[in-house]
N, C-alpha and C positions, 0 to 999 in steps of 0.2 A: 263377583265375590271371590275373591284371591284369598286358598289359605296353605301358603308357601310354607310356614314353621308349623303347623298343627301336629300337635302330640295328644289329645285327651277328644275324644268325643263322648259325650255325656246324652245319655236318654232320659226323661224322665219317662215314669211308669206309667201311672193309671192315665188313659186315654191313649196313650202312646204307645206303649208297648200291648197293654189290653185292656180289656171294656170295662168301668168302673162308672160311671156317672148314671149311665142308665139304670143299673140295679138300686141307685141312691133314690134317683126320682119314682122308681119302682115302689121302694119304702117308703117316699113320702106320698106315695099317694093311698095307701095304707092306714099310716098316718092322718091324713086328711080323714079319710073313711072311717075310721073307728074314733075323730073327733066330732066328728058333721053335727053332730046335736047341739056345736057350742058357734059355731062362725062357717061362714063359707067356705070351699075350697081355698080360695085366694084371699082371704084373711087369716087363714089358720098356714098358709107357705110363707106369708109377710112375715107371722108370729115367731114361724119355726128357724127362718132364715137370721131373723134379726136377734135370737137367742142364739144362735149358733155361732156369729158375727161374735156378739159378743163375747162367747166364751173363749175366743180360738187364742188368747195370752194364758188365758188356765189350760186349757185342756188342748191347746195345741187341733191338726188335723188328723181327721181318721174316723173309726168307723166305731170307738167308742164314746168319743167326748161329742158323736153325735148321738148315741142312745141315750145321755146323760143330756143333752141340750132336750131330742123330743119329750125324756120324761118333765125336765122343767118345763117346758112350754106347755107342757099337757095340764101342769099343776097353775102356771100362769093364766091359763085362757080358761081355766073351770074354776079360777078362783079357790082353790087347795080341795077342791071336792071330789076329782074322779075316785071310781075307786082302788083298790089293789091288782082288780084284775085287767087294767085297762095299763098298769106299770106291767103288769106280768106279760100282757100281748107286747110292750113296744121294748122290753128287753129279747122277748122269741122274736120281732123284727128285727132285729140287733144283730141276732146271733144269728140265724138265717143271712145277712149281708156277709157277716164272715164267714159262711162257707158256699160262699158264692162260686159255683165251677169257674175257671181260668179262660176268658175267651181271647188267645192272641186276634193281633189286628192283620188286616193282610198284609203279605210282603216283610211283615219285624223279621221271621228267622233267614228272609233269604238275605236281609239288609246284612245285618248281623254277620251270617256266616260268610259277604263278601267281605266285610271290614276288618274279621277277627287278624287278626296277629300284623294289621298293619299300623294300625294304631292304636292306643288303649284306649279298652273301651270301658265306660261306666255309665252307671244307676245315679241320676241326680234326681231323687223326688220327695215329698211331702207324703204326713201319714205317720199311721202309727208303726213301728218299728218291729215290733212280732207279725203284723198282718201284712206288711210289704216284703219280710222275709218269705212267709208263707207263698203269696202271689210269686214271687220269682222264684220258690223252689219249685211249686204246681208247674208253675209256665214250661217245664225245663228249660228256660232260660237262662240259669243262674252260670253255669262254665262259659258262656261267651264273655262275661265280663271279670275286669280287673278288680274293680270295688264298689260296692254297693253306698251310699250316701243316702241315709234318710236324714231329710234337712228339718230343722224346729218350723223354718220360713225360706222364703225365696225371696232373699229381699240380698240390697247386692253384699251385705258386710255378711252376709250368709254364703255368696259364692266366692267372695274374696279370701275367707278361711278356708272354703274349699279348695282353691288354688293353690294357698299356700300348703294344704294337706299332701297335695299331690306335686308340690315345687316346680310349677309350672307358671310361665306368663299369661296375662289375660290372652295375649295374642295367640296362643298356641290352644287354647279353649275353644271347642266348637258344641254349642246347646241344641237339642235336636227336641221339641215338645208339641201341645196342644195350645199351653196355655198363653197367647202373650203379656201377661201380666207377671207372671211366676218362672215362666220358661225363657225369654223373651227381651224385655226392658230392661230389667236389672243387669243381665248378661252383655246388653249392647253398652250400656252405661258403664260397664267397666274397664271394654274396651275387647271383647270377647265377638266371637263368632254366633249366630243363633239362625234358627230356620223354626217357620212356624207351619205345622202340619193341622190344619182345621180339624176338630173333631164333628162329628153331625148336632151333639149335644154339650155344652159349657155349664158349669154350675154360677147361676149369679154373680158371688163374691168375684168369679176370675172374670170377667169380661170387664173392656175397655173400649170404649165408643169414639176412638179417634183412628186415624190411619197410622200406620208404621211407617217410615223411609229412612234407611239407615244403609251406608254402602255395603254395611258387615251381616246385614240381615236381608234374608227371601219366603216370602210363603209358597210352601209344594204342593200339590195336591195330594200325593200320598206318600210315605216313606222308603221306598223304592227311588224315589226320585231323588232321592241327596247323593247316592252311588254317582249319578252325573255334575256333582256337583266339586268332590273330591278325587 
Protein backbone atom coordinates (compact mmCIF):
# COMPACT_ATOMS: atom_id res chain seq x y z
CA UNK A 1 0.00 0.00 0.00
CA UNK A 2 1.92 3.04 -1.55
CA UNK A 3 0.80 6.51 -0.13
CA UNK A 4 3.27 8.79 -2.16
CA UNK A 5 0.83 12.25 -2.19
CA UNK A 6 -0.85 11.62 1.44
CA UNK A 7 -1.78 14.99 2.96
CA UNK A 8 -4.81 14.17 5.52
CA UNK A 9 -4.89 11.18 7.95
CA UNK A 10 -8.27 11.02 9.38
CA UNK A 11 -9.10 9.01 12.88
CA UNK A 12 -12.39 8.19 13.64
CA UNK A 13 -13.10 8.32 17.47
CA UNK A 14 -15.16 5.98 19.54
CA UNK A 15 -13.41 2.51 19.23
CA UNK A 16 -10.46 4.09 17.73
CA UNK A 17 -9.22 6.55 19.51
CA UNK A 18 -11.24 5.38 22.96
CA UNK A 19 -13.54 2.76 24.34
CA UNK A 20 -17.35 3.56 23.61
CA UNK A 21 -19.21 0.53 22.56
CA UNK A 22 -18.73 -1.45 25.72
CA UNK A 23 -20.29 1.22 27.97
CA UNK A 24 -23.28 1.01 25.18
CA UNK A 25 -23.76 -2.69 25.67
CA UNK A 26 -23.18 -1.87 29.51
CA UNK A 27 -26.49 0.22 29.16
CA UNK A 28 -28.10 -2.21 27.33
CA UNK A 29 -27.85 -4.73 29.38
CA UNK A 30 -29.47 -2.49 32.15
CA UNK A 31 -31.95 -2.00 29.80
CA UNK A 32 -32.66 -5.52 29.31
CA UNK A 33 -32.80 -5.87 33.23
CA UNK A 34 -35.17 -3.26 34.18
CA UNK A 35 -37.47 -4.71 31.08
CA UNK A 36 -37.19 -8.66 31.79
CA UNK A 37 -40.82 -8.65 32.97
CA UNK A 38 -41.93 -8.06 29.39
CA UNK A 39 -39.48 -10.51 26.85
CA UNK A 40 -36.21 -12.16 27.12
CA UNK A 41 -32.95 -10.72 27.16
CA UNK A 42 -32.54 -11.43 23.24
CA UNK A 43 -35.91 -10.24 22.30
CA UNK A 44 -35.93 -7.10 24.18
CA UNK A 45 -31.91 -6.30 22.10
CA UNK A 46 -33.71 -7.34 18.72
CA UNK A 47 -36.49 -4.73 19.99
CA UNK A 48 -34.04 -2.01 21.10
CA UNK A 49 -31.73 -2.44 18.08
CA UNK A 50 -34.47 -2.48 15.44
CA UNK A 51 -35.94 0.92 17.08
CA UNK A 52 -32.68 2.31 17.09
CA UNK A 53 -32.06 1.31 13.16
CA UNK A 54 -34.82 2.94 12.76
CA UNK A 55 -34.56 6.26 14.11
CA UNK A 56 -30.94 7.01 13.01
CA UNK A 57 -32.52 9.47 9.78
CA UNK A 58 -34.40 11.33 12.81
CA UNK A 59 -32.05 11.41 15.35
CA UNK A 60 -28.99 10.72 13.74
CA UNK A 61 -25.90 8.69 15.98
CA UNK A 62 -25.04 9.13 19.60
CA UNK A 63 -25.82 8.78 22.93
CA UNK A 64 -29.05 10.75 22.98
CA UNK A 65 -31.40 9.53 20.03
CA UNK A 66 -30.31 6.39 21.81
CA UNK A 67 -32.06 7.39 25.30
CA UNK A 68 -34.99 8.49 23.10
CA UNK A 69 -34.91 5.04 20.95
CA UNK A 70 -34.76 2.73 24.70
CA UNK A 71 -37.58 5.11 26.10
CA UNK A 72 -39.67 4.04 22.70
CA UNK A 73 -38.90 0.52 22.74
CA UNK A 74 -39.72 0.56 26.37
CA UNK A 75 -43.21 2.00 25.46
CA UNK A 76 -43.26 -0.45 22.40
CA UNK A 77 -42.70 -3.83 24.11
CA UNK A 78 -45.16 -2.99 27.30
CA UNK A 79 -47.59 -1.85 25.01
CA UNK A 80 -47.67 2.22 26.44
CA UNK A 81 -47.91 0.76 30.01
CA UNK A 82 -44.57 1.17 31.83
CA UNK A 83 -44.55 3.57 34.22
CA UNK A 84 -42.84 7.12 34.78
CA UNK A 85 -40.32 5.66 36.82
CA UNK A 86 -39.08 3.08 34.59
CA UNK A 87 -38.54 6.52 31.76
CA UNK A 88 -36.84 8.20 34.69
CA UNK A 89 -34.32 5.03 35.26
CA UNK A 90 -33.52 4.84 31.26
CA UNK A 91 -32.92 8.70 31.01
CA UNK A 92 -30.29 8.35 34.46
CA UNK A 93 -28.88 5.39 32.12
CA UNK A 94 -28.55 8.05 29.50
CA UNK A 95 -27.01 10.44 31.45
CA UNK A 96 -24.58 8.18 33.21
CA UNK A 97 -23.20 6.97 29.40
CA UNK A 98 -22.49 10.71 29.03
CA UNK A 99 -20.23 11.01 31.70
CA UNK A 100 -18.56 8.10 30.99
CA UNK A 101 -14.62 8.56 32.03
CA UNK A 102 -12.35 8.94 28.80
CA UNK A 103 -10.63 5.44 28.32
CA UNK A 104 -7.82 6.05 25.51
CA UNK A 105 -6.96 2.78 23.47
CA UNK A 106 -3.30 1.67 23.61
CA UNK A 107 -0.62 3.22 21.61
CA UNK A 108 -3.36 6.42 20.19
CA UNK A 109 -0.98 9.09 21.83
CA UNK A 110 2.14 7.55 20.89
CA UNK A 111 0.71 7.24 17.19
CA UNK A 112 -0.29 10.58 17.16
CA UNK A 113 2.59 12.27 18.67
CA UNK A 114 4.79 10.46 15.89
CA UNK A 115 2.53 11.69 13.09
CA UNK A 116 1.86 15.24 14.49
CA UNK A 117 3.16 17.99 12.18
CA UNK A 118 3.90 15.61 9.30
CA UNK A 119 0.74 15.41 8.12
CA UNK A 120 -2.61 16.71 8.96
CA UNK A 121 -4.16 15.10 11.18
CA UNK A 122 -7.98 14.71 11.88
CA UNK A 123 -11.36 13.53 13.77
CA UNK A 124 -13.54 11.84 11.11
CA UNK A 125 -16.41 10.37 13.24
CA UNK A 126 -20.27 9.83 13.92
CA UNK A 127 -22.22 10.90 17.04
CA UNK A 128 -23.54 13.56 18.63
CA UNK A 129 -21.64 16.82 18.14
CA UNK A 130 -21.57 18.27 22.08
CA UNK A 131 -20.63 14.62 23.32
CA UNK A 132 -17.76 13.87 20.75
CA UNK A 133 -16.44 17.50 21.51
CA UNK A 134 -16.58 16.47 25.16
CA UNK A 135 -14.69 12.97 24.47
CA UNK A 136 -11.75 14.67 22.80
CA UNK A 137 -11.54 17.63 25.10
CA UNK A 138 -11.50 14.78 28.26
CA UNK A 139 -9.06 12.61 26.15
CA UNK A 140 -6.52 15.59 25.86
CA UNK A 141 -6.40 14.64 22.55
CA UNK A 142 -7.95 17.66 20.99
CA UNK A 143 -4.15 19.81 20.13
CA UNK A 144 -2.82 16.89 18.12
CA UNK A 145 -5.38 17.53 15.45
CA UNK A 146 -6.28 19.95 12.69
CA UNK A 147 -9.97 19.63 12.60
CA UNK A 148 -12.46 17.65 14.14
CA UNK A 149 -15.49 16.30 11.75
CA UNK A 150 -18.61 15.04 13.31
CA UNK A 151 -20.19 13.46 10.15
CA UNK A 152 -24.47 13.02 10.07
CA UNK A 153 -23.24 9.42 8.24
CA UNK A 154 -20.31 7.75 6.77
CA UNK A 155 -21.45 7.00 3.76
CA UNK A 156 -19.21 8.08 0.69
CA UNK A 157 -21.10 11.62 -0.43
CA UNK A 158 -20.44 12.33 3.34
CA UNK A 159 -16.48 11.85 2.87
CA UNK A 160 -16.55 13.35 -0.57
CA UNK A 161 -17.82 16.79 1.13
CA UNK A 162 -15.33 16.11 3.47
CA UNK A 163 -12.52 16.18 1.00
CA UNK A 164 -13.68 18.86 -0.72
CA UNK A 165 -13.82 20.74 3.08
CA UNK A 166 -10.34 20.19 3.35
CA UNK A 167 -9.46 20.59 -0.89
CA UNK A 168 -7.80 17.73 -0.92
CA UNK A 169 -7.78 14.46 -3.45
CA UNK A 170 -9.26 11.16 -2.65
CA UNK A 171 -5.78 10.07 -3.28
CA UNK A 172 -4.08 12.06 -0.70
CA UNK A 173 -6.82 10.69 2.15
CA UNK A 174 -5.85 8.06 4.41
CA UNK A 175 -8.93 6.68 6.98
CA UNK A 176 -7.65 4.96 9.99
CA UNK A 177 -11.02 3.15 12.13
CA UNK A 178 -12.67 0.09 13.81
CA UNK A 179 -15.41 0.01 11.67
CA UNK A 180 -15.31 -1.39 8.05
CA UNK A 181 -18.46 -0.40 6.99
CA UNK A 182 -18.30 3.36 8.21
CA UNK A 183 -14.58 3.73 8.26
CA UNK A 184 -13.59 1.56 5.50
CA UNK A 185 -15.75 0.85 2.27
CA UNK A 186 -17.11 4.12 1.44
CA UNK A 187 -13.48 5.51 1.72
CA UNK A 188 -11.95 2.64 -0.63
CA UNK A 189 -14.90 3.35 -2.97
CA UNK A 190 -13.78 6.77 -3.56
CA UNK A 191 -10.61 6.00 -4.24
CA UNK A 192 -8.97 6.95 -0.62
CA UNK A 193 -6.54 5.16 1.49
CA UNK A 194 -8.07 3.11 4.79
CA UNK A 195 -6.82 0.53 7.37
CA UNK A 196 -9.02 -1.24 9.58
CA UNK A 197 -7.94 -1.62 13.32
CA UNK A 198 -10.44 -4.57 14.73
CA UNK A 199 -11.99 -3.58 17.99
CA UNK A 200 -12.66 -6.66 20.56
CA UNK A 201 -16.45 -5.47 20.41
CA UNK A 202 -18.76 -3.96 17.15
CA UNK A 203 -22.13 -2.68 17.50
CA UNK A 204 -24.63 -4.78 15.11
CA UNK A 205 -25.58 -1.95 12.66
CA UNK A 206 -21.68 -1.76 11.70
CA UNK A 207 -20.67 -5.27 10.91
CA UNK A 208 -20.25 -6.71 7.52
CA UNK A 209 -19.89 -10.49 6.91
CA UNK A 210 -17.90 -10.53 3.78
CA UNK A 211 -13.99 -10.20 3.39
CA UNK A 212 -12.26 -6.83 2.30
CA UNK A 213 -9.45 -6.92 -0.61
CA UNK A 214 -8.55 -3.71 -1.95
CA UNK A 215 -4.81 -2.63 -2.95
CA UNK A 216 -5.50 0.73 -0.86
CA UNK A 217 -6.72 -1.19 2.13
CA UNK A 218 -4.93 -3.31 5.28
CA UNK A 219 -6.12 -4.69 8.61
CA UNK A 220 -3.43 -3.95 11.66
CA UNK A 221 -3.63 -5.47 14.75
CA UNK A 222 -3.36 -2.37 16.78
CA UNK A 223 -2.71 1.39 15.91
CA UNK A 224 0.89 1.52 16.52
CA UNK A 225 1.17 -0.49 13.55
CA UNK A 226 0.28 2.03 10.59
CA UNK A 227 3.66 4.33 11.82
CA UNK A 228 5.10 1.14 9.59
CA UNK A 229 2.91 1.70 7.14
CA UNK A 230 3.73 5.52 6.28
Amino acid sequence: MEMKNLKVIAFDADDTLFVNEPYFQETEQKFCALMSDYLSQQGLSQELLKTEIANLSLYGYGIKGYILSMIEAAMKISNNTISIEIVEKIIEYGKELLEKPIELLDGVEDTLKALEGKYKLIVATKGDLKDQQRKLHDSGLGPYFHHIEVMADKQEINYQKLLKRLEIEPHEFFMIGNSLKSDVLPVLAIGGYAVHIPFHTTWEHEKIHHKVEHPNFKTLEKITDVLGLI
